[in-house]
C-alpha positions as CSV (number, residue, x, y, z in Angstrom):
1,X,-122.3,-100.5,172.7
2,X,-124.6,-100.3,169.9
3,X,-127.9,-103.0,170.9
4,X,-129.1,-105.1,167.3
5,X,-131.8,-107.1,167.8
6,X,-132.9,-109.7,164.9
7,X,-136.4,-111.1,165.3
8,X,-136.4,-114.6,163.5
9,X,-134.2,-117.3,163.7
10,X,-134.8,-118.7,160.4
11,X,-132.7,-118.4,157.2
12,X,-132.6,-114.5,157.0
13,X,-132.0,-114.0,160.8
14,X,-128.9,-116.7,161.2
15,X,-127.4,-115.6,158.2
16,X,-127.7,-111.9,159.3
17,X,-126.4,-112.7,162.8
18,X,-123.5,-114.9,161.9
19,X,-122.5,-111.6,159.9
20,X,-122.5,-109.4,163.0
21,X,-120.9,-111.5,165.2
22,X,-117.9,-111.1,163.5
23,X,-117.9,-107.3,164.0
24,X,-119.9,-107.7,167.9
25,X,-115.9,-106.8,169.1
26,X,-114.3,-104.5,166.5
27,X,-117.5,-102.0,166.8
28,X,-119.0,-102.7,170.2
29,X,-122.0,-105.0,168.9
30,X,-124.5,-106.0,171.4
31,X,-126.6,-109.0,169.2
32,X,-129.8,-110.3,170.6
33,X,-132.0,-113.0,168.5
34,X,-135.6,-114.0,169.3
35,X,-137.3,-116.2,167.9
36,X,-140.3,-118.7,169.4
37,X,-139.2,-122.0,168.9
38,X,-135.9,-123.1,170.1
39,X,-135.3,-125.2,166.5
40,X,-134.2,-124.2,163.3
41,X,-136.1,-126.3,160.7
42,X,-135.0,-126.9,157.5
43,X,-138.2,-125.9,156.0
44,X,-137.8,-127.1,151.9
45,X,-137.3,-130.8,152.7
46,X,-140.3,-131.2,155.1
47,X,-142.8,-132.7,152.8
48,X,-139.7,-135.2,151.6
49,X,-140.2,-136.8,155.4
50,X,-143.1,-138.0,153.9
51,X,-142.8,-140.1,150.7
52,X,-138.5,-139.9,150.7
53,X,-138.4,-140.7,154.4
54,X,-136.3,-138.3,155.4
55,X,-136.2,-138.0,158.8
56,X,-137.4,-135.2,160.7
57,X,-134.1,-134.9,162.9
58,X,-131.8,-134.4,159.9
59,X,-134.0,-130.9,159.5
60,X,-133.4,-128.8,162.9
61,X,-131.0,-127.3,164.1
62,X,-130.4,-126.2,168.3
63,X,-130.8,-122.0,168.0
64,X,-128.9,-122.0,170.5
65,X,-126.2,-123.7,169.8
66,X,-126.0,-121.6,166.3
67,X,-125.7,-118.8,169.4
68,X,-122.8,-120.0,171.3
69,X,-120.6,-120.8,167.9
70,X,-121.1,-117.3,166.6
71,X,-121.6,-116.1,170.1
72,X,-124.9,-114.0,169.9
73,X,-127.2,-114.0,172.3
74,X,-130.6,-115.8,172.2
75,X,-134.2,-115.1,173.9
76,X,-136.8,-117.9,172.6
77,X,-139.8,-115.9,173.1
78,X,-142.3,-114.4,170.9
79,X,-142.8,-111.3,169.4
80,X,-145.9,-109.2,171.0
81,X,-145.8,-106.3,169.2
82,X,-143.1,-103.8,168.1
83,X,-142.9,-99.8,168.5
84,X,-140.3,-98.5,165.8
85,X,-140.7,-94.8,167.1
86,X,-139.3,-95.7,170.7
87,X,-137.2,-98.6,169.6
88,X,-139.1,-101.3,171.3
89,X,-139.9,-105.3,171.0
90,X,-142.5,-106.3,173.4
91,X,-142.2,-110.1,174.5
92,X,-143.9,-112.0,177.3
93,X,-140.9,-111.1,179.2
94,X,-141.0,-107.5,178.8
95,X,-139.4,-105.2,176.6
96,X,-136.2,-105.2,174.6
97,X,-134.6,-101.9,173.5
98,X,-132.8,-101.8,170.2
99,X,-130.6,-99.1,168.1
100,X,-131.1,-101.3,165.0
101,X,-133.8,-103.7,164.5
102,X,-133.6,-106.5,162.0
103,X,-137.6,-108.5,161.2
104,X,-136.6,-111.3,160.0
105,X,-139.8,-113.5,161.4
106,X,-140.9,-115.5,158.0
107,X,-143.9,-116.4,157.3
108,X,-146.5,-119.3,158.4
109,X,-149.3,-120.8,157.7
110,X,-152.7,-118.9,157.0
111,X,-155.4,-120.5,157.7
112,X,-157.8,-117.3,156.7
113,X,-159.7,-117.4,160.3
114,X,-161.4,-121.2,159.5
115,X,-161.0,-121.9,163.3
116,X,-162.4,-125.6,162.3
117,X,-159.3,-125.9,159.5
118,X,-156.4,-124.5,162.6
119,X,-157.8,-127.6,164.8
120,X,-157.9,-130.4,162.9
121,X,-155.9,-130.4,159.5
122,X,-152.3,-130.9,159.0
123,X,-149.5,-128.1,158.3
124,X,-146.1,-128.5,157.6
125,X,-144.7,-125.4,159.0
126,X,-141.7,-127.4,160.9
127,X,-140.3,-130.8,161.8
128,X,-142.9,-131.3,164.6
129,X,-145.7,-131.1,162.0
130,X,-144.3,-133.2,159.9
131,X,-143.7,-136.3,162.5
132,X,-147.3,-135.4,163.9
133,X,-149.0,-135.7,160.0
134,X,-147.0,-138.5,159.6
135,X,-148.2,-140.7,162.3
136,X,-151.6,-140.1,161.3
137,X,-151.3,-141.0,157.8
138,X,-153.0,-144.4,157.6
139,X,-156.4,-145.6,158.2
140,X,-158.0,-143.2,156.0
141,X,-160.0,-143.3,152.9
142,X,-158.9,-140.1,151.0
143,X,-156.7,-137.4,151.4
144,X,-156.8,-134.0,150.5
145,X,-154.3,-131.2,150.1
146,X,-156.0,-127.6,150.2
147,X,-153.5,-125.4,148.4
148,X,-152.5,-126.1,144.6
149,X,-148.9,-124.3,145.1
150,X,-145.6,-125.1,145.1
151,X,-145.7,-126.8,148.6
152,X,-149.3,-128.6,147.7
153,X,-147.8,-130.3,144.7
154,X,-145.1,-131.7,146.5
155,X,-146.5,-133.0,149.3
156,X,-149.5,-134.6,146.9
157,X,-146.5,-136.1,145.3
158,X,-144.5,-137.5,148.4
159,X,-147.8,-138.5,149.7
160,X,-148.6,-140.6,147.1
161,X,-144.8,-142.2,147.0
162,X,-145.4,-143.0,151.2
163,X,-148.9,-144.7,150.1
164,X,-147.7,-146.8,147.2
165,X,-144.6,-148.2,148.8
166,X,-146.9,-149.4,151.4
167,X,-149.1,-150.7,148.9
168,X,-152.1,-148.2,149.8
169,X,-154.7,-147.5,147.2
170,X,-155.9,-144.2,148.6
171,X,-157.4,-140.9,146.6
172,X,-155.3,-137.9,146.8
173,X,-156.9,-134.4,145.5
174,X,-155.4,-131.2,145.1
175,X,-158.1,-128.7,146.0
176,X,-157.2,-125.4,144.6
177,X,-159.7,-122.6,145.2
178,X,-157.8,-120.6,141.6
179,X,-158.8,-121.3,138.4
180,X,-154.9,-123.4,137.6
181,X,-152.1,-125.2,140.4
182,X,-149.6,-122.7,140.3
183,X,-150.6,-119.4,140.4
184,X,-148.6,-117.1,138.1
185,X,-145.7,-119.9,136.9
186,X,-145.5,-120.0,132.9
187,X,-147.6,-122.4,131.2
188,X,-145.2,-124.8,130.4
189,X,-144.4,-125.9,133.9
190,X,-148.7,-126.1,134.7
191,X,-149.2,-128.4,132.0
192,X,-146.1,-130.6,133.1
193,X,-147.0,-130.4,136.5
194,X,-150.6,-131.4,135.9
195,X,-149.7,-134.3,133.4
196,X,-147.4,-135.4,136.0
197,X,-150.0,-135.4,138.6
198,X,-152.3,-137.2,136.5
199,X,-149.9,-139.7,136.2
200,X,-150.1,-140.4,139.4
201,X,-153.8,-140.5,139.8
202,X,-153.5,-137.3,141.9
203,X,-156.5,-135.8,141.3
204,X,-157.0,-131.9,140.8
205,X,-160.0,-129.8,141.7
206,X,-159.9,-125.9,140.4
207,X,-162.5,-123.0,140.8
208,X,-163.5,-125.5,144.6
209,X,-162.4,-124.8,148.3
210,X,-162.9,-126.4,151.7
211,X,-165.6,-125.1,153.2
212,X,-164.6,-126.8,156.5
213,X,-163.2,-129.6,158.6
214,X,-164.5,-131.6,161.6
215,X,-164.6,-135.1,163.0
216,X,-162.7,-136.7,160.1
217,X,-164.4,-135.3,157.7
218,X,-163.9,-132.9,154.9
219,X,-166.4,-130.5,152.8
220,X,-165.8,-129.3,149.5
221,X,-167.6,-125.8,148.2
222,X,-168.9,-128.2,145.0
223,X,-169.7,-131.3,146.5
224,X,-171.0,-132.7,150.5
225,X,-168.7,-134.5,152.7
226,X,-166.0,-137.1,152.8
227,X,-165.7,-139.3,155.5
228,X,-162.4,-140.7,157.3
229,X,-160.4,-138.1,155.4
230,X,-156.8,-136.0,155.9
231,X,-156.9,-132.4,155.3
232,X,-153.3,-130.9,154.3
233,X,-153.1,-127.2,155.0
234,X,-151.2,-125.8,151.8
235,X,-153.0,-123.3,151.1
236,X,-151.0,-120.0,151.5
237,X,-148.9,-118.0,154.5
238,X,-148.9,-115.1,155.7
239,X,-146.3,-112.7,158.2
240,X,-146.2,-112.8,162.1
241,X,-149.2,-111.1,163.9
242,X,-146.7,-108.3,165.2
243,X,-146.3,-107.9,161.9
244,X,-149.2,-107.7,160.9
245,X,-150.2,-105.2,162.7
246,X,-147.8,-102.8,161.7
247,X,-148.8,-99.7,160.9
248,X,-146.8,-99.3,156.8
249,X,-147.4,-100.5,153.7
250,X,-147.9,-104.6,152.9
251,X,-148.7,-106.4,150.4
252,X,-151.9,-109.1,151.2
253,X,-150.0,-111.6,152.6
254,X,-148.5,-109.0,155.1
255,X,-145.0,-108.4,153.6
256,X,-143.6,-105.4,154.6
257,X,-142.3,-103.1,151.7
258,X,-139.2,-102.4,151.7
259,X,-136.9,-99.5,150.0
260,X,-134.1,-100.3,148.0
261,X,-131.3,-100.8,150.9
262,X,-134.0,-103.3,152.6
263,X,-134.7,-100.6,155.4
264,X,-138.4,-100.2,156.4
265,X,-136.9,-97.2,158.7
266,X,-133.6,-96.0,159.2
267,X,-132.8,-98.4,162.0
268,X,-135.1,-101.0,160.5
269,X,-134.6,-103.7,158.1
270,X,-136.2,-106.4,156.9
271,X,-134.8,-109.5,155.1
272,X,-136.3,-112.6,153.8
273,X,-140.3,-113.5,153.8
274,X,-141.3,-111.0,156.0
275,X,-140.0,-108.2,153.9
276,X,-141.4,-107.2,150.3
277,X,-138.8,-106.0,147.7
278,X,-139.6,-104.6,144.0
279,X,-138.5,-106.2,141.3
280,X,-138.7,-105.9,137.9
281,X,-142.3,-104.5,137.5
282,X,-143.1,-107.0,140.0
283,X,-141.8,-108.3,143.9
284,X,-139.7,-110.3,144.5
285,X,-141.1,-114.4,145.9
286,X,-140.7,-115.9,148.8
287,X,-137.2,-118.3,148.3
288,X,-134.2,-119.5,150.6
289,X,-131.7,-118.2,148.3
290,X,-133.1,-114.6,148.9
291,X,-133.8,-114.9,152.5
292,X,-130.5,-116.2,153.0
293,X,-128.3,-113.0,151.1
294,X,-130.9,-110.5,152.5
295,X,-130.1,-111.3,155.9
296,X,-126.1,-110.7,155.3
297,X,-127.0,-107.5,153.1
298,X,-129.3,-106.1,156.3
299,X,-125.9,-107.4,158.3
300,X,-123.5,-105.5,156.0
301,X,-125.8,-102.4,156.0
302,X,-125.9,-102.5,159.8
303,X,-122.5,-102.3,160.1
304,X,-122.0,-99.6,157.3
305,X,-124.6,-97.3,158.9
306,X,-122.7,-97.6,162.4
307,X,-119.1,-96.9,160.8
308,X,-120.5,-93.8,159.0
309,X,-120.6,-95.1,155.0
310,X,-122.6,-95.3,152.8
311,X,-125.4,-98.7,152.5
312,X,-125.3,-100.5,149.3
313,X,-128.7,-101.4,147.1
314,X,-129.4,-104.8,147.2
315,X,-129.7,-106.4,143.6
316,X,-131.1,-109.7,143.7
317,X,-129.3,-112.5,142.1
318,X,-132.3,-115.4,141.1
319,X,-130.5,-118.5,140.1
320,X,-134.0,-120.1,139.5
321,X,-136.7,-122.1,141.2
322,X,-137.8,-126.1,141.1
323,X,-141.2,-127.4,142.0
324,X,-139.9,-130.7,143.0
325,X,-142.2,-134.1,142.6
326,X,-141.5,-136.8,144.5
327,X,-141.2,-139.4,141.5
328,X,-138.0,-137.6,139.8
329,X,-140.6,-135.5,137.4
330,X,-139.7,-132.4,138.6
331,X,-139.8,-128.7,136.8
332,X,-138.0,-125.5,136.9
333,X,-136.0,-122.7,135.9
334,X,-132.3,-122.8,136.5
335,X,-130.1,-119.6,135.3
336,X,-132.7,-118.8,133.1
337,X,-132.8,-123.0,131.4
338,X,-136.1,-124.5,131.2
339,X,-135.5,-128.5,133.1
340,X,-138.1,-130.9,132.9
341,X,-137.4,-134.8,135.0
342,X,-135.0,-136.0,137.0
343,X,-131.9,-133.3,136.2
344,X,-133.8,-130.5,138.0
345,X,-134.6,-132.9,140.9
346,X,-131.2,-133.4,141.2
347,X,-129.9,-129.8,141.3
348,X,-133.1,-129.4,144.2
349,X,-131.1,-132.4,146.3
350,X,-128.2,-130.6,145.7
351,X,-128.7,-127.5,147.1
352,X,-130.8,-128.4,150.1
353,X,-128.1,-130.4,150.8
354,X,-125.6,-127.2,150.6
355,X,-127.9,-125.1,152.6
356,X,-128.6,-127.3,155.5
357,X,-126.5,-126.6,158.4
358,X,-124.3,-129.6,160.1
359,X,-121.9,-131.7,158.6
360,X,-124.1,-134.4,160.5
361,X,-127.6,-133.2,158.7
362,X,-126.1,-132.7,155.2
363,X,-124.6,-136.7,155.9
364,X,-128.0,-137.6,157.2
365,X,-130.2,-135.8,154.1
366,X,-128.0,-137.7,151.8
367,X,-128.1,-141.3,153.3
368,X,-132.1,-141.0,153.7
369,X,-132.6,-139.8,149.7
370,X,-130.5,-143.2,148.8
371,X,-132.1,-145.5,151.9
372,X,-135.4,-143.7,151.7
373,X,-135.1,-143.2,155.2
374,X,-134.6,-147.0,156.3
375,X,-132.2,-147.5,159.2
């Protein structure tokens, strides 16, 4: 009986269990998944639960039922601390041995040791965040989001659709601590992005940073504080503290690097955020759509390595990214086609949809885009 333990119960990990299972009799598998929440959470539609009103239920899924249907077994604990040289994972609960190991833990938010930032602002890092920032929404006088990235610009924008159907004339800022919103994306898709947000009298502060948070209110590295404000946590992620303190090579936000077949060791793969893949001069970015095919290439390498042939290279396939805004004025690359407006929020709505898990959640995604989330 050959023990495969996946840490991670996200996109990577499901995807590489529901793989295995189907071998667990045929080669004497022994699957075990861990992971320290018991939910899987949809994690590219949480800001929508904000301005499109979808709700937080249509967005997580029972782990353990996942388990039972592709019958693996599940431990919801969390990771302590792994030794690859004995073939360990150290929980709460005590050890787990393993013959292959699978990390496929994400990432979360980083909050770069602001103690003051953890306790008081808002994350969106699953569904419980997102019900929690929601019910604290009104009342205030300004909102900020620290982080001018992918997930910053769409929850500015769903943020200011929530305020504006309810008739709220509010400030939102963007405080991004870079000299431009969105890192290294081309050009074209900053300056669409930032006229967009302009459009919406979202307000964008470069070369600033928040210096820290406490009893409602906010301070900005270029200016004092702001009273009665929302602090949205956007402002990058990093891997799980076990793996953190690996002892191999990372890249700064802790992403393990990985050889061509995905293996950190023999024994050892890694698939989806937590792992860090070269690519074309470059690595390869954090995405569903690569998590998701990592974790069944780990699978299919697992199973190649125990039947004694040879593991394949994985060869990413990138069909393209969207930075979704919440008023249809969306941008992105898709198969290489610069989109501009509401075709490339479409194809985003799309493929959530597709990738959700549930014939009830894919119904219940759809109906809440076209009710905006009224019952």
């Amino acid at each position: 009986m050959k023990k495969i333990v996946i840490i991670g119960g996200g996109f990577a990990g499901l995807s590489c269990a529901k793989i295995l299972s189907r071998f667990s009799r045929s080669l004497g598998l022994e699957v075990t998944l861990i992971d320290k929440s018991e939910k899987f959470n949809f994690l590219p539609e949480l800001p929508d639960t904000v301005g499109r009103g979808i709700r937080p239920e249509h967005l997580v899924n029972d782990i353990g039922q996942f388990a039972r249907r592709f019958n693996f077994r599940f431990i919801h604990e969390a990771v302590d601390a792994l030794d690859l040289d004995q073939n360990k994972v150290f929980t709460r609960s005590g050890p787990l041995n393993y013959d292959y190991l699978v990390i496929a833990s994400g990432s979360e938010t980083n909050f770069y040791g602001n103690d003051a930032v953890r306790k008081y602002a808002y994350k969106l890092d699953d569904a419980v965040d997102a019900q929690r920032l929601i019910g604290s929404l009104e009342g205030k006088e300004r909102y900020f989001i620290s982080g001018g990235g992918y997930t910053g610009i769409e929850v500015a924008t769903n943020l200011r659709l929530y305020l504006n159907r309810r008739k709220i004339d509010k400030q939102i800022t963007i405080v991004e601590r870079a000299p431009s919103i969105l890192g290294p994306l081309p050009q074209w898709m900053k300056d669409y992005a930032s006229d967009n947000l302009k459009r919406l009298n979202i307000e964008v502060l470069t070369n600033v940073s928040v210096e820290g948070i406490e009893g409602g209110g906010v301070k900005l590295s270029n200016a004092g504080v702001f009273d009665n404000s929302l602090l949205i946590w956007a402002a990058g992620v990093k891997t799980a503290d076990f793996v953190q303190n690996l002892k191999t090579e990372k890249n700064p936000q802790g992403r393990i690097k990985v050889d061509t077949y995905l293996r950190l060791k023999d024994n050892c793969f890694v698939a989806g955020d937590a792992g860090y893949f070269a690519y074309r001069d470059t690595f390869l970015r954090m995405a569903v759509q690569f998590a998701i095919v990592q974790g069944e290439h780990a699978a299919k390498n697992i199973i190649r390595s125990i039947s004694g042939r040879k593991l394949i290279k994985y060869k990413p396939l990138d069909l393209g990214y969207i930075i979704p805004m919440a008023n249809n004025k969306s941008c992105g690359t898709v198969m290489g086609i610069n989109m501009r407006g509401f075709l490339p929020t479409v194809f985003h709505y799309l493929m959530c949809t597709y990738r959700s898990y549930g014939a009830g959640n894919k119904f219940g995604i759809l109906k809440d885009l076209v009710t905006g989330g009224r019952r």
